[in-house]
N, C-alpha and C positions, 0 to 999 in steps of 0.2 A: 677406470671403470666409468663408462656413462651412467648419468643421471637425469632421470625423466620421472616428475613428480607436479600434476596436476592438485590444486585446493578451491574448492569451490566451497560459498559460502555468500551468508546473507540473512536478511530478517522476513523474506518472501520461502516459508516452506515450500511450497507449493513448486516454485521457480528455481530453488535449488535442487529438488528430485528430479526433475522435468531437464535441468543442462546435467547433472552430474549423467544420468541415464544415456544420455548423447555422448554424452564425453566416454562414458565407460565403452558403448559401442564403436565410436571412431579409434579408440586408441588398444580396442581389444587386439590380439594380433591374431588376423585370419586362419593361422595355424594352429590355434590353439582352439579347444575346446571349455566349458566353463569348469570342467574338472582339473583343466590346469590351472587356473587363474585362482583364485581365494578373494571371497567376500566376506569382512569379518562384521557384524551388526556393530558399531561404538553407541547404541543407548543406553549407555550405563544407569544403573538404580542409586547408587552413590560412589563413593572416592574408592571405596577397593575394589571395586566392578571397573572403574574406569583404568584402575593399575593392571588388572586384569585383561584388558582390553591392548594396554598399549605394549604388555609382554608380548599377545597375542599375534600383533603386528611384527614385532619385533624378532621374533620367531619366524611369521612367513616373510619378510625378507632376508634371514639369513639362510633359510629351504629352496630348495631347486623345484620348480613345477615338473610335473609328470610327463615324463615323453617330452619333456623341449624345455629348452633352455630359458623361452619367454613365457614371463605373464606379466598379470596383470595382478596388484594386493588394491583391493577398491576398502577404503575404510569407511563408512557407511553411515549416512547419520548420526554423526558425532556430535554428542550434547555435550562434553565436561569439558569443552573449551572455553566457554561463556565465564562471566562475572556474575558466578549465584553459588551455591552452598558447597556444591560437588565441584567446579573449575575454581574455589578458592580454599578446596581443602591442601594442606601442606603433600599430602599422598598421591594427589592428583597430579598435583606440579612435580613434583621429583618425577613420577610415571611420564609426564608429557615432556620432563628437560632431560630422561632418558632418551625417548625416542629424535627428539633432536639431535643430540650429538649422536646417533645412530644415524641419522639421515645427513648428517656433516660428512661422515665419511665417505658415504657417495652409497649409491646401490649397487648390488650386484650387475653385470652386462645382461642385459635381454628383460631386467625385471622394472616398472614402471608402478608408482603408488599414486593413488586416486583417491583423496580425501573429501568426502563432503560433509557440512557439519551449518548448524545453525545456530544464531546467538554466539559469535565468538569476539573476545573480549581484543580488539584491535593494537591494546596495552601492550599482551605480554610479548615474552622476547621469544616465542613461537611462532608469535603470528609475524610479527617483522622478520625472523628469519625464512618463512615460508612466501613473504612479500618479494624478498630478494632470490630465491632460490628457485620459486615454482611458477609455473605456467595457473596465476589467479586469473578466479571470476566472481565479480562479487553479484549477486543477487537478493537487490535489495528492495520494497516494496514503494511502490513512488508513495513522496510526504503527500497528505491529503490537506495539509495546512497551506500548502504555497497551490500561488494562483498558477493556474494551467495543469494543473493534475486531471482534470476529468478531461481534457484533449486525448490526453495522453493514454490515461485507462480508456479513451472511449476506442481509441485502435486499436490498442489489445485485444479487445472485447470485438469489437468488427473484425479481426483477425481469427481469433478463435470459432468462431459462428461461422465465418466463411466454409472451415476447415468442414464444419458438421453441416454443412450446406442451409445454413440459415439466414436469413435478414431480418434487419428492424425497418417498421414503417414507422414514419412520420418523428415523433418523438421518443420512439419507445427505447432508444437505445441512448437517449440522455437517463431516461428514468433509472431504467437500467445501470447504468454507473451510478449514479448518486445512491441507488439500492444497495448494490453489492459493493462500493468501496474499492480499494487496488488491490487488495490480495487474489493473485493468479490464481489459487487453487480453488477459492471461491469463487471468481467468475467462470470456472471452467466447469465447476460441478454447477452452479444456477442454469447455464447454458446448457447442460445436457438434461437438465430437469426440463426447460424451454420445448427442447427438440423432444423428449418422447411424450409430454402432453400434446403438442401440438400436429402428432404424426396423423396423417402423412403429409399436412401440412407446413409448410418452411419458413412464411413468415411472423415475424413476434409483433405482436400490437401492443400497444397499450397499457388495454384491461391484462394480454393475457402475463404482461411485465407483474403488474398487479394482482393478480391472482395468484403467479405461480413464487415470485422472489421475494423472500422476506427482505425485510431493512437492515443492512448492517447500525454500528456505529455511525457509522458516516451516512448510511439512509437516511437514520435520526434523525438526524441537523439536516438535512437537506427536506424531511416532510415536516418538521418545525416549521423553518423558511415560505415551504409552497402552503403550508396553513393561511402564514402572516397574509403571503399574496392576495389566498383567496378569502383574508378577512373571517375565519374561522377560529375565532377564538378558544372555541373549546376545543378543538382539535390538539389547536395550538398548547396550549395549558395541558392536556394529557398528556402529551408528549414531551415536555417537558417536567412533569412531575414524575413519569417513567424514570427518564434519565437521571433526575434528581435522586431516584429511589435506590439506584446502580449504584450511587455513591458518584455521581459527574458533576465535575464543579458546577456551580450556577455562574461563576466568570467566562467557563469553557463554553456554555454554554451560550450565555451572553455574545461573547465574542464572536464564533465560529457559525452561528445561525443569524441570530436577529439580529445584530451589528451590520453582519455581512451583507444580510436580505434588505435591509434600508438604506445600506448607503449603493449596492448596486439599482435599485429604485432610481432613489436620488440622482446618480451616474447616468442611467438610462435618462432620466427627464431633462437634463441639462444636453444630454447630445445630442437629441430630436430636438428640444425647443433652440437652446442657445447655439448651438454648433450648426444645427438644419442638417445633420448626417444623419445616416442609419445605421445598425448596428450591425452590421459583417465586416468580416475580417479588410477586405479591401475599403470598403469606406472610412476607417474608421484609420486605415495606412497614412493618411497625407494628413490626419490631424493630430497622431503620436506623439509626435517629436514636439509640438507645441505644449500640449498638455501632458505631458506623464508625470509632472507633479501631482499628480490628481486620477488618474486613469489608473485602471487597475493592468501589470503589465506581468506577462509571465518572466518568465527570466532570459528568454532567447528577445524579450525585451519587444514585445509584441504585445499590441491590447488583449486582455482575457476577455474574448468575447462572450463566451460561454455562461456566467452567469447575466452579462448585462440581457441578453438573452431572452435569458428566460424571466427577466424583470419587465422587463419591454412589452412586453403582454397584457400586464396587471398596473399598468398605471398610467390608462387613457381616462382614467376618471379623478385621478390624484393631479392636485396643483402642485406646482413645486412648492410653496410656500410652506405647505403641511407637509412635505417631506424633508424639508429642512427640521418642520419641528420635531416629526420625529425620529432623526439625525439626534436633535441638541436630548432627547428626551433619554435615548440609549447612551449616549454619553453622561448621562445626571446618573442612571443609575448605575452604568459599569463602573464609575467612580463610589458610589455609596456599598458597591458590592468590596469595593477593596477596601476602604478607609471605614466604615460602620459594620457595628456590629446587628443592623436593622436584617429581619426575618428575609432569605433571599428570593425563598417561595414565593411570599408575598410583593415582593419588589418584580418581581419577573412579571409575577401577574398582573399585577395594574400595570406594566406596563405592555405586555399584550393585548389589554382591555382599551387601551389608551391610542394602538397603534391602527389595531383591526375597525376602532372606529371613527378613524381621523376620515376626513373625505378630499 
């Protein structure tokens, strides 16, 4: 008996609806109608929905589809794979190491299963059985911690917009990423919010990034950052005691914005002054390999232009001198933030007070 079993999977919602949906249409079989095929919902509410669930399954691959031999069993959305209350209940697992040794045996000729599911737990011995057995895709949202992620969102996002016949001018599609962050489903919904404000007009400005896109997480840290730039301390301090108020570390914070937004500063001043380059991708090619102790490099091992960038702007009036200091200045506190038990609120702020007025 052949065996054709698709699993698709990821921490990108958005990105596993969007391939599972492709996938179910490629591998539908033309002869068939959706009356033959069975789509079973897996959103279980807890552990005896999801045993509920994997009978369910279980059941239509041992049923014949209607009028033809092939379909398709698409399992749908499936939460109680993950490592959380429901995929670590004892009822869950026996229901889910049922349907394993069901699908060990092989499926019936002409029948193909189609799992999509999110947040799934890489551990258990389902999921390395499905690694080895099934045609995997993993769909997972680029880290926003490692440098070169907004390159990468920022084509997604130019891909997307294409599709709905749109363009960004000038900067508006950097803003744009640092707004929305990498979750696919939200750059896909911001973008269709884009295109019917702006009908029947196609291009995205600026202002209209800013009027229409809220700030993700990752916005946050990124209008923290262009606060410091543009020397806006209150801004900066709002937005920060926002995120303090969410419950976000003041370390995360520390690290992820204002760390980041002073030592690409600092970066930018040292390649114009001491290097004499500029900051694009090919200038910046033949001085790499010299300096990548020090240069911020994505992981295809290439400078991350992207933030130096956008620093490169805001510090024709800064010496380097004062951005060494405060370099040494966010280093005094990230270290007081770990090792004291001194107010963080307060530490943050003098030192936004400290940074926005250096010259």
């Amino acid at each position: 008996m052949a065996t054709s079993i698709y699993f698709i999977s990821g921490n990108d919602e958005g990105l596993v609806k969007e391939k599972a949906l492709e996938t179910y249409a490629r591998i539908k079989p033309q002869s068939t109608d959706d009356f033959s095929n069975e789509t079973i919902n897996g959103e279980a509410d807890n552990s005896d929905h999801a045993s509920r669930i994997c009978a369910q399954v279980g059941e239509a691959i041992q049923s014949f589809g209607f009028f033809n031999s092939d379909k398709v069993i698409w399992l749908k959305n499936a939460n109680f794979l993950g490592d959380d209350v429901t995929g670590r209940s004892e009822t869950t697992k026996k229901s889910v190491e049922y349907l394993s040794d069901l699908l060990s045996q092989g499926l019936p000729e002409g029948t193909t299963l189609l799992i999509s599911a999110i947040g799934v737990d890489k551990r258990r011995a389902f999921y390395k059985w499905l690694a080895k057995n099934a045609e995997v895709s993993v769909c997972d949202k680029l880290d926003t911690s490692k440098e070169g992620w907004q390159d990468q969102v920022g084509r997604l996002a130019r891909g997307y917009a294409r599709d709905l016949d749109l363009s960004f001018d000038g900067e508006a599609l950097e803003l744009f990423v640092n707004r929305v962050g990498a979750e696919t489903r939200t750059i896909k919904t911001e973008l269709e919010k884009l295109k019917l404000f702006l009908l029947p007009e196609n291009k995205v400005s600026t202002d209209d990034v800013v009027k229409m896109t809220p700030s993700s997480h990752t916005g946050v840290i990124f209008e923290i950052g262009k606060a410091l730039e543009e020397r806006n301390a209150g801004a900066a301090i709002a937005l920060i005691d926002q995120q303090l108020a969410k419950g976000e570390s003041a370390i995360a914070i520390m690290r992820a914005s204002v760390l980041n937004t002073v030592k690409n500063q600092l970066f930018a001043k040292i390649i114009q002054e001491d290097l004499g380059t500029s900051i694009t991708k090919n200038a910046l090619a033949s001085v790499a390999d010299k300096h990548k102790r020090w240069l911020p490099i994505t992981k295809k091992g290439e400078v991350n232009t992207w933030g130096l960038s956008l620093a490169a702007g805001k510090i024709r009036n800064k010496s380097k001198a004062q951005l060494f200091k405060n370099l040494e200045a966010c280093q005094q506190v990230d270290q007081k933030l770990v090792t004291t038990q001194l107010d963080p609120k307060m530490l943050l702020h003098k030192l936004i007070v400290e940074i926005t007025a250096s010259k």
